[in-house]
VOMI-211517 format. One line per 4 residues: number of its first residue (from 1); for each residue x, y, z of C-alpha. Coordinates in steps of 0.05 Angstrom, whole numbers, plus 5000, padded with zeros to 4 digits. Layout:
<rs>
NUM> X:Y:Z | ... .
</rs>
This chain:
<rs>
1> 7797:1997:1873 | 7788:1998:1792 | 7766:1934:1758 | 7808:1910:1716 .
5> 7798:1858:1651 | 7851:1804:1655 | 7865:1755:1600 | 7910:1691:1622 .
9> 7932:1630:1571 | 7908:1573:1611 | 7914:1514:1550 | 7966:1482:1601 .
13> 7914:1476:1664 | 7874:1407:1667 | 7842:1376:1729 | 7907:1331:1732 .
17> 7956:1393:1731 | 8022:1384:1755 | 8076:1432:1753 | 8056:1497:1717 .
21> 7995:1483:1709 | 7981:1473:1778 | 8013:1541:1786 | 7964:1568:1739 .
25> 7900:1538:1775 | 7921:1553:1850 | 7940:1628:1822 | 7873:1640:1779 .
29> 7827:1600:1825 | 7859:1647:1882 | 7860:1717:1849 | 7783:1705:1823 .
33> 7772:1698:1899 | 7813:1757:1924 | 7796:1803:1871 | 7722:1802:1847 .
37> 7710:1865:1814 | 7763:1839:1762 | 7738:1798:1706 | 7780:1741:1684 .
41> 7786:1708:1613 | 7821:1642:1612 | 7833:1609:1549 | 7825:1535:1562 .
45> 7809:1464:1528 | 7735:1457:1517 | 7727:1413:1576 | 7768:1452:1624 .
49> 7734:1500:1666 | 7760:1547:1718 | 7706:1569:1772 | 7689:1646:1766 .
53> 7734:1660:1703 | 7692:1676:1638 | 7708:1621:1594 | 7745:1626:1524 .
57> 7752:1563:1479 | 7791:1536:1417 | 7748:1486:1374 | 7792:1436:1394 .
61> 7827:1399:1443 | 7899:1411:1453 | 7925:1359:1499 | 8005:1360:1471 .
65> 8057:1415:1480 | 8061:1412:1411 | 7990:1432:1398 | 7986:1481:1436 .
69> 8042:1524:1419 | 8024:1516:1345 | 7951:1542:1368 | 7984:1603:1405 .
73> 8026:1613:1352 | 7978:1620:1300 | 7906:1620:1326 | 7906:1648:1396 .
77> 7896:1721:1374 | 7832:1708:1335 | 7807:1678:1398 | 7829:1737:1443 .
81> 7787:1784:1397 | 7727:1764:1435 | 7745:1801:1492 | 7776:1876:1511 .
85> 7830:1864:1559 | 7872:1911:1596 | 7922:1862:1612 | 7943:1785:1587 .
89> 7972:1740:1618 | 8027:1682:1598 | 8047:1620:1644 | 8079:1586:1603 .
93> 8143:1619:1593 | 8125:1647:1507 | 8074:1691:1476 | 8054:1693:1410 .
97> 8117:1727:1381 | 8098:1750:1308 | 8072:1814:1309 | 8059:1862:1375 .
101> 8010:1839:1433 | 8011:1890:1486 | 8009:1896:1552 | 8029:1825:1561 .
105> 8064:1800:1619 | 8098:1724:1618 | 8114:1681:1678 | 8185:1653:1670 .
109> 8194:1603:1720 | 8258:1570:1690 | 8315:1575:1644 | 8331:1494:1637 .
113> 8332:1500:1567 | 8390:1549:1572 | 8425:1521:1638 | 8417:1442:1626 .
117> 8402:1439:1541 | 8419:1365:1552 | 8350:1360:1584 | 8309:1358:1524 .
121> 8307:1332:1463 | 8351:1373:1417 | 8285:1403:1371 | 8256:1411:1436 .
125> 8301:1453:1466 | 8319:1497:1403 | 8241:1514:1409 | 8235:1529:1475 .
129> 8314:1575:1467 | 8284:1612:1418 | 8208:1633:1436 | 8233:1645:1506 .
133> 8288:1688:1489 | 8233:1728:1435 | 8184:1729:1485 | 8221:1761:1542 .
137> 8245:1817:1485 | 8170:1824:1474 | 8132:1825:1546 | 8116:1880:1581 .
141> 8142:1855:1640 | 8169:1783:1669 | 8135:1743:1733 | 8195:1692:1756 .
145> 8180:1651:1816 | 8262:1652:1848 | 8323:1713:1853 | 8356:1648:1825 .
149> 8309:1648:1757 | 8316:1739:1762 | 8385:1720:1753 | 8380:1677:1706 .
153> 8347:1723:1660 | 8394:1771:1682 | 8458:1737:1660 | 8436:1692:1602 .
157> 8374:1737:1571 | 8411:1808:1583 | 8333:1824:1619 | 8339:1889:1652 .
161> 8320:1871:1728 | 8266:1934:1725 | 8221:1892:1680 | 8227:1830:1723 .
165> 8177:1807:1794 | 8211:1758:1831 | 8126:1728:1862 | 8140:1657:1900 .
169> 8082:1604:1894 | 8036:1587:1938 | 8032:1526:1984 | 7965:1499:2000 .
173> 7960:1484:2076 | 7941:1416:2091 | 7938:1366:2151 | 7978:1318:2149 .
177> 7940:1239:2132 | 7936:1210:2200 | 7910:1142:2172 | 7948:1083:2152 .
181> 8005:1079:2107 | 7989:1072:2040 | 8051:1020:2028 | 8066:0955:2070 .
185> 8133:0985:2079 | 8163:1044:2091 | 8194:1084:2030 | 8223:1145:1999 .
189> 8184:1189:1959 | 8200:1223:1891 | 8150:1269:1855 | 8150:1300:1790 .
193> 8142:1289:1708 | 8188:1231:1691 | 8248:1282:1655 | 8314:1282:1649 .
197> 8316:1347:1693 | 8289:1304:1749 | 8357:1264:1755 | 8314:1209:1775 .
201> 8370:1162:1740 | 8417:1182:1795 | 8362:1187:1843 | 8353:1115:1833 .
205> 8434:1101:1831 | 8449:1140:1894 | 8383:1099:1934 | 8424:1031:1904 .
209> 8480:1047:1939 | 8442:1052:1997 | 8394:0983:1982 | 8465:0946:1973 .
213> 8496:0973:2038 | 8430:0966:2085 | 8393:0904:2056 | 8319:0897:2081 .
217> 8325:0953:2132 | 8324:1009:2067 | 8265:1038:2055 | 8231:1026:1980 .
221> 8237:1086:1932 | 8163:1098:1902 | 8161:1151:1844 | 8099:1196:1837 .
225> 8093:1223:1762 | 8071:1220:1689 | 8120:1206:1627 | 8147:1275:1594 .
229> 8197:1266:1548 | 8267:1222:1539 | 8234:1180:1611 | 8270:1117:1579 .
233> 8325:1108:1618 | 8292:1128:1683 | 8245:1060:1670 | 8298:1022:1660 .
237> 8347:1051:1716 | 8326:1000:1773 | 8346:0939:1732 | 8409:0977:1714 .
241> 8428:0983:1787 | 8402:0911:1806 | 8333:0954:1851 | 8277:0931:1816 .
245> 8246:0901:1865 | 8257:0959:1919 | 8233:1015:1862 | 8155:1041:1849 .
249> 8130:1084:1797 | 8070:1104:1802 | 8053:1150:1739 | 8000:1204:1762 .
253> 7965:1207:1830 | 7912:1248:1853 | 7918:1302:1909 | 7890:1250:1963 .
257> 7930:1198:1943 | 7996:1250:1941 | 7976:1275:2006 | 7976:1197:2038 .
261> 8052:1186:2001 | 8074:1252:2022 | 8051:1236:2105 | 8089:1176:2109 .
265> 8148:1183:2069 | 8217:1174:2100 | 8236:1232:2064 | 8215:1270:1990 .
269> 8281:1262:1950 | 8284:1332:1911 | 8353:1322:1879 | 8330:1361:1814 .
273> 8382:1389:1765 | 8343:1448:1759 | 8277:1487:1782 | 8254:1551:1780 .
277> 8217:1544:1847 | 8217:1473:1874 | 8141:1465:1905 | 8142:1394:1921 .
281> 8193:1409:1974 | 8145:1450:2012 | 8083:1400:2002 | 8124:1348:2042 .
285> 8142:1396:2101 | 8070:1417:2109 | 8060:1347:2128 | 8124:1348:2171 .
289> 8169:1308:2115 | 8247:1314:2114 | 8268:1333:2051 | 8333:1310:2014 .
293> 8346:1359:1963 | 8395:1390:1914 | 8441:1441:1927 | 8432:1484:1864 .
297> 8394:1552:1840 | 8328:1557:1861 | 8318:1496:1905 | 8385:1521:1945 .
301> 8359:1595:1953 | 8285:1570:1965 | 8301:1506:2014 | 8371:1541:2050 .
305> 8378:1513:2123 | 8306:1471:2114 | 8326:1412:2053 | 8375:1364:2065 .
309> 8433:1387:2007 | 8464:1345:1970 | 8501:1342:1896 | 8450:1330:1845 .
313> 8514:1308:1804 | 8540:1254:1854 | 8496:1190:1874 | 8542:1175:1932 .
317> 8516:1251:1957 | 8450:1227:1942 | 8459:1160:1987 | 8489:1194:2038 .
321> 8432:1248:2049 | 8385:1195:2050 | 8420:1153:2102 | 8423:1218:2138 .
325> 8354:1224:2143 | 8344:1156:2176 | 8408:1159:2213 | 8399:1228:2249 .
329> 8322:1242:2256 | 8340:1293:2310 | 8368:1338:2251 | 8304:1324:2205 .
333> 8258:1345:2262 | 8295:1407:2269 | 8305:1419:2193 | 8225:1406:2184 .
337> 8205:1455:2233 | 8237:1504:2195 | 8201:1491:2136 | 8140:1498:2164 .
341> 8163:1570:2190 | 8185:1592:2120 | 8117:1564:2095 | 8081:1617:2123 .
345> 8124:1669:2070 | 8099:1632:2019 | 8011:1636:2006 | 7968:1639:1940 .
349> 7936:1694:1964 | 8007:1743:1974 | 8017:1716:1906 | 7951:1732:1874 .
353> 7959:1806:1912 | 8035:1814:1875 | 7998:1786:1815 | 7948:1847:1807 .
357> 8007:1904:1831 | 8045:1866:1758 | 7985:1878:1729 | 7967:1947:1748 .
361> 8040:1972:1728 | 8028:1945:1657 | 7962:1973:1651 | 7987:2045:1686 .
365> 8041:2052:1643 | 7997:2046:1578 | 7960:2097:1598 | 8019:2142:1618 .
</rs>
C-alpha cells in the first residue's frame, strides 16, 4: 500500500473538543493508528498535540472562531510550506479561498447556515454562507457525514453528487457507568454547545409542560454544554417557564463525567433544529439510553425506528415524547436495542478506511 503525506487543519481540536472537533480527534487519532506508513501533518494551537501526527504550529494561540478563520485566511499557507503534502485536509466546513490550494478535500457536516440562517448572528451567518459556498466551488472533493447533508449540497450548493462521500462518524464503545447516580434525582439529559440550533428554549418549554402536569414525579432536566453564541435566552428560559428549580446547566463536562449523565439519564432529549450527523444520540444508546429526538434531516435518516421523534417546532411534541419515555419503557427498551444494532454500522476505524479511499481519489486523479 503507498504512503501517502496527509495535511489536516486541526486549529478547531482541543483536549475539551466537542462537536467537530471531537470529530477531528476520534478521526486523526484513528487513521494514525490504522494507517502507519502515512505521515500526518496537523496544524494545531501550540499546546495541542495529537499522538503520532507530526506537529505544525502558528505562533499563536487561536482559541476564537474568529481567529482562526482570519489565520486560515491569511496565514495558513505560509505555515503549510513546511511540508510536501499529497493531500489536505479541511474539517471545518472552508479552506482558504483566495487563490488555488489543490488537492484539498473539506468535510461539510452541515448546511445550518443555509437551512436555519436565524441560527446565528446575522455577520455570522453571512461568513459562514459565503466561505462555504466558495469552498465547496474550490475542493477537490466533499466528506459529509449524512445522505441528508449530500442533499443538502445537492439542492442548495448545486454540488454535483460525484464530488461528494457521504463517511458516518464513529461511536466510541463504552460500558455503561454501573456506579451511583451522579444526581439525587433522576433527570433528563441534554448535550451540546448552548445555540440557538439546539432549541434548547423549547426543550426547556416542552419539559415545563411536563413539570406543571406531573409535579415532583418529573424528572429534572440537566444541560451538558459550553456557551456558543446568542445562549441568552436559553439561560433565561427556565424562569420564563416558571422551571428554575427543576433545570441544570452544567457548561462543559469531561468524558467521565458525560459517561455517568449519559448512564442514568431518563432519556437524552435530541430535539435539534438541525445536524449534519447527530452523535450524541448514539453516545446515550451505547449505554442503553432512550433517546427523544427530532424528526428532521439528518437526525431522522440517522436515528429512523431507534429515537423517539418528535417536532423540534412544537413543545407539546417535545412533552409528549418525554412522557412517553417514562410512560411506556417497554417501547424504549425495544427502541434502544436497536440502537445498539445500528451502532455497529457506525466505527472510527470504517471511517478512517473511507477517509484514505477520499484521499487516494484526490491524489490519483492529480496524477492522471
Amino acid at each position: 500500500m503507498s504512503a501517502l503525506r496527509i495535511a489536516v487543519d486541526a486549529l478547531i481540536y482541543s483536549q475539551q473538543s466537542a462537536g467537530i472537533g471531537h470529530y477531528v480527534g476520534e478521526l486523526f487519532t484513528t487513521y494514525i493508528k490504522e494507517f502507519t506508513q502515512d505521515e500526518v501533518f496537523a496544524v494545531t494551537n501550540p499546546d495541542v498535540t495529537i499522538l503520532g501526527a507530526t506537529m505544525l504550529h502558528p505562533p499563536r494561540s487561536l482559541r476564537t472562531s474568529r481567529a482562526r478563520l482570519s489565520y486560515e485566511q491569511t496565514m495558513l499557507r505560509r505555515l503549510l510550506r513546511q511540508t510536501r503534502y499529497d493531500v489536505i485536509h479541511f474539517p471545518d466546513y472552508q479552506l482558504p479561498i483566495f487563490g488555488s490550494l489543490p488537492r484539498a478535500v473539506i468535510t461539510v457536516h452541515d448546511l445550518t447556515a443555509f437551512r436555519v440562517p436565524e441560527t446565528f448572528p446575522p455577520r455570522m451567518g453571512q461568513v459562514k454562507r459565503y466561505l462555504m459556498a466558495r469552498s465547496v466551488r474550490h475542493a477537490s472533493h466533499i466528506v459529509v457525514p449524512s445522505r441528508a447533508t449530500r442533499d443538502d449540497l445537492v439542492d442548495i450548493l448545486k454540488v454535483d453528487p460525484q464530488r461528494i462521500s457521504v463517511i458516518y462518524h464513529g461511536v466510541a464503545r463504552k460500558a455503561r457507568y454501573e456506579g451511583p447516580s451522579p444526581r439525587n434525582r433522576p433527570y433528563f439529559l441534554a448535550v451540546g454547545t448552548l445555540e440557538p440550533r439546539k432549541n434548547l428554549v423549547r426543550l426547556i418549554h416542552g419539559f415545563s409542560l411536563l413539570k406543571h402536569d406531573r409535579g415532583d414525579g418529573c424528572p429534572d432536566l440537566v444541560i451538558a454544554g459550553k456557551p456558543g453564541w446568542m445562549y441568552q435566552p436559553i439561560y433565561q428560559a427556565p424562569r420564563v417557564y416558571g422551571v428554575v428549580n427543576a433545570v441544570e446547566f452544567l457548561n462543559y463536562v469531561d468524558e467521565e463525567r458525560l459517561l455517568q449523565l449519559y448512564s442514568h439519564a431518563k432519556a437524552l432529549c435530541y430535539p435539534s433544529l438541525y445536524e449534519g450527523f447527530g452523535l450524541p444520540m448514539f453516545e446515550a444508546m451505547m449505554v442503553k439510553t432512550p433517546v427523544v429526538a427530532s424528526s428532521r434531516g439528518s437526525l431522522k435518516e440517522i436515528g429512523e425506528g431507534v429515537a423517539l421523534e418528535v417536532d423540534p417546532l412544537d413543545p407539546v411534541s417535545i412533552a409528549e415524547g418525554l412522557a412517553n419515555v417514562l410512560d411506556h419503557p417497554e417501547e424504549a427498551t425495544e427502541r434502544i436495542h436497536r440502537g445498539l444494532e445500528r451502532i455497529r454500522e457506525f466505527t472510527w476505524e470504517a471511517a478512517a478506511r473511507a477517509t484514505r479511499e477520499v484521499y487516494l481519489r484526490v491524489e490519483t486523479e492529480r496524477r492522471g
